[in-house]
N, C-alpha and C positions, 0 to 999 in steps of 0.2 A: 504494500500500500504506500504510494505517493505523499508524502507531508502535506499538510496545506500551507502555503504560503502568506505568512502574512506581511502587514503592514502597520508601524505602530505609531501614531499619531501623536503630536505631543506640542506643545507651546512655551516650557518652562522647565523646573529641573530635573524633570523626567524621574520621579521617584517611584511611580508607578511603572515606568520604563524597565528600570529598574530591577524592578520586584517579577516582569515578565521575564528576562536575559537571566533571571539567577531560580525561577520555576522552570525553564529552558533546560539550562545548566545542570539542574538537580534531577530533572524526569519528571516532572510534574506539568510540565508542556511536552508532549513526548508525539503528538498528531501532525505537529506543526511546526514550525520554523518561523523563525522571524528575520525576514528577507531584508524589509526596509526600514527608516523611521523618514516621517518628512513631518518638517518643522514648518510652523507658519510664523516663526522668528530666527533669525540671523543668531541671536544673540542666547538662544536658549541652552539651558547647560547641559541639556538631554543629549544635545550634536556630540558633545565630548565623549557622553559617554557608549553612545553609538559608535564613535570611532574606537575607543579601547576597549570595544569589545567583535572591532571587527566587522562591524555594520554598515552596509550602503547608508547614506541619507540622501534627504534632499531637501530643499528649501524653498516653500514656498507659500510667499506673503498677501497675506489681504488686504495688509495697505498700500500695497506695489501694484497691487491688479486694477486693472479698470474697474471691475464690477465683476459683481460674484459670479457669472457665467465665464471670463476669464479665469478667476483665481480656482473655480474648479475645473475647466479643461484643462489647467496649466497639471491642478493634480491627477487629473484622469490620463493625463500623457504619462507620469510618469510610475502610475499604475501599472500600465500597459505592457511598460520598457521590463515591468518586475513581475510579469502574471503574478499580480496580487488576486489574493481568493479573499481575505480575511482582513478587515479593516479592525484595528482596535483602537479605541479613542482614550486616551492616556494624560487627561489633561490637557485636551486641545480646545483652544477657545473659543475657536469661529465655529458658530452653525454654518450646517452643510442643507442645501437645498431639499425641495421632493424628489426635482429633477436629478439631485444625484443619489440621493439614501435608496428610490426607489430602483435605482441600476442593482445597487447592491441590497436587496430584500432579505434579511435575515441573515446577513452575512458584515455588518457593522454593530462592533458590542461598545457598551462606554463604562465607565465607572460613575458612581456618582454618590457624593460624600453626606445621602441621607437615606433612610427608609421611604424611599418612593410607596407613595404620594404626599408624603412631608417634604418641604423645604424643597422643592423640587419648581423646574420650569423656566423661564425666561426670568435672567435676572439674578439667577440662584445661583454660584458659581464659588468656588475659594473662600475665603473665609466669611466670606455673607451667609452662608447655610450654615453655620456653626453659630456666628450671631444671632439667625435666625432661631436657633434650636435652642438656644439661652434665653432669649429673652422672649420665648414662648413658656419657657418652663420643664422642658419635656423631662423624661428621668428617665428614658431610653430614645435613643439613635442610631446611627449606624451607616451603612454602605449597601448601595446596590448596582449590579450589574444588568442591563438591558438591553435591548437591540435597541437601534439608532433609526426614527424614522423622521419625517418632513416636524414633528410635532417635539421641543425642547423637552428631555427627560421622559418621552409617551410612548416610546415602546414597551414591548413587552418584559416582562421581567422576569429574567434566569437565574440569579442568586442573590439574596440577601442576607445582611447577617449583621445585628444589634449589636451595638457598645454601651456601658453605662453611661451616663452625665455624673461625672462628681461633683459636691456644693460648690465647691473653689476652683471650679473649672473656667478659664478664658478659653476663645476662640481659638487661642495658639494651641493650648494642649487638647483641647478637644480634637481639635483637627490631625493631629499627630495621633493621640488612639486610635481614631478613628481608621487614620491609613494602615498603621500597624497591625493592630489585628482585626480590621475587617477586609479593606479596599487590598491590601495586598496579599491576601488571602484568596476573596472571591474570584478576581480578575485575571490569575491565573486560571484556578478551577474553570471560570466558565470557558476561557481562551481554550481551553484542552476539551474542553464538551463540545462547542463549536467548531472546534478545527477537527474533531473525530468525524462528527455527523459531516461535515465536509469530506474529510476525505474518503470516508465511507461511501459518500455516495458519487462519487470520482466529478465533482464538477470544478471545471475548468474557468479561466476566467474569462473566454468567450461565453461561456454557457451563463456564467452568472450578470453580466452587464447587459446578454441580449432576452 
């Protein structure tokens, strides 16, 4: 059986990147490979660590491109270059179109630093969801993993997994348990549930963009 190939998406310092290259490493992504990363910043520290570990990347900006139908064919070209099967969204910050999520239907997963349908949707992003979860009160939270459609945070949802709130929690440490033992935990698991059912079912990535 053929690996699926992925692609891991990312805007910043790629610590969910990270935590995929070292589930990779360990057998814990064992369907799949991780081909690409493409950055929608020059300046993110995820590139680095892409390169010592051996990584193609690429680069490409939303504030560079005319308008979103450029700044996604710009990514779809070099999809192409990668037969990418498996899109992973790693702390990437630009929303992606219908017109491109629906290319890839059930084959874009993301992370996201709450118990969807909390804290979740346009707007909700790094430490605003942690704020959010503070100053609603909650006394559980957590991380979930989803498929990526035209609709912020509204796909479907493939793992999830709570963290407590402690009383003396800021948004810094919240945010950091949170990654620790939820987001870099599920985002592998599901990376490896999605690149099986992929490769399992042999589809290529002509077969999945048409």
């Amino acid at each position: 059986m053929l690996k699926t190939r992925i692609a891991v998406f990312v805007s910043g310092g790629g610590t969910n990147l990270q935590a995929l290259i070292d589930a990779q490493k360990s057998g814990i992504i064992k369907s799949g490979s991780i081909e690409l990363v493409v950055s929608s910043s020059p300046d993110a520290y995820a590139i680095t660590r892409a390169k010592e570990n051996g990584i193609p990347y690429a680069v490409v900006s939303r504030k560079k491109s005319v308008s979103q139908e450029e700044f996604e064919s710009n990514i779809l070209s070099v999809l192409k270059e990668y037969n990418i099967q498996l899109i992973v969204l790693a702390g990437f910050m630009s929303i992606l179109s219908e017109d491109f999520t629906s290319r890839y239907k059930d084959r874009i997963i993301n992370v996201h630093p709450s118990l969807i349908p909390s804290f979740c949707g346009k707007g909700f992003y790094g430490l605003r969801v942690h704020e959010a979860a503070l100053a609603y009160g909650v006394k559980v939270t957590g991380a979930t993993v989803h498929f990526v459609n035209e609709v912020p945070d509204g796909g479907k949802i493939i793992k999830q997994k709570a963290v407590d709130v402690m009383p003396d929690d800021t948004p810094q440490t919240l945010q950091k348990r949170v990654m620790e033992n939820a987001e870099w935990i599920i985002l592998p698991e599901a990376t490896e549930e999605t690149a099986n059912k992929i490769a399992n079912a042999g589809d290529s990535y002509e077969r999945i963009r048409n």
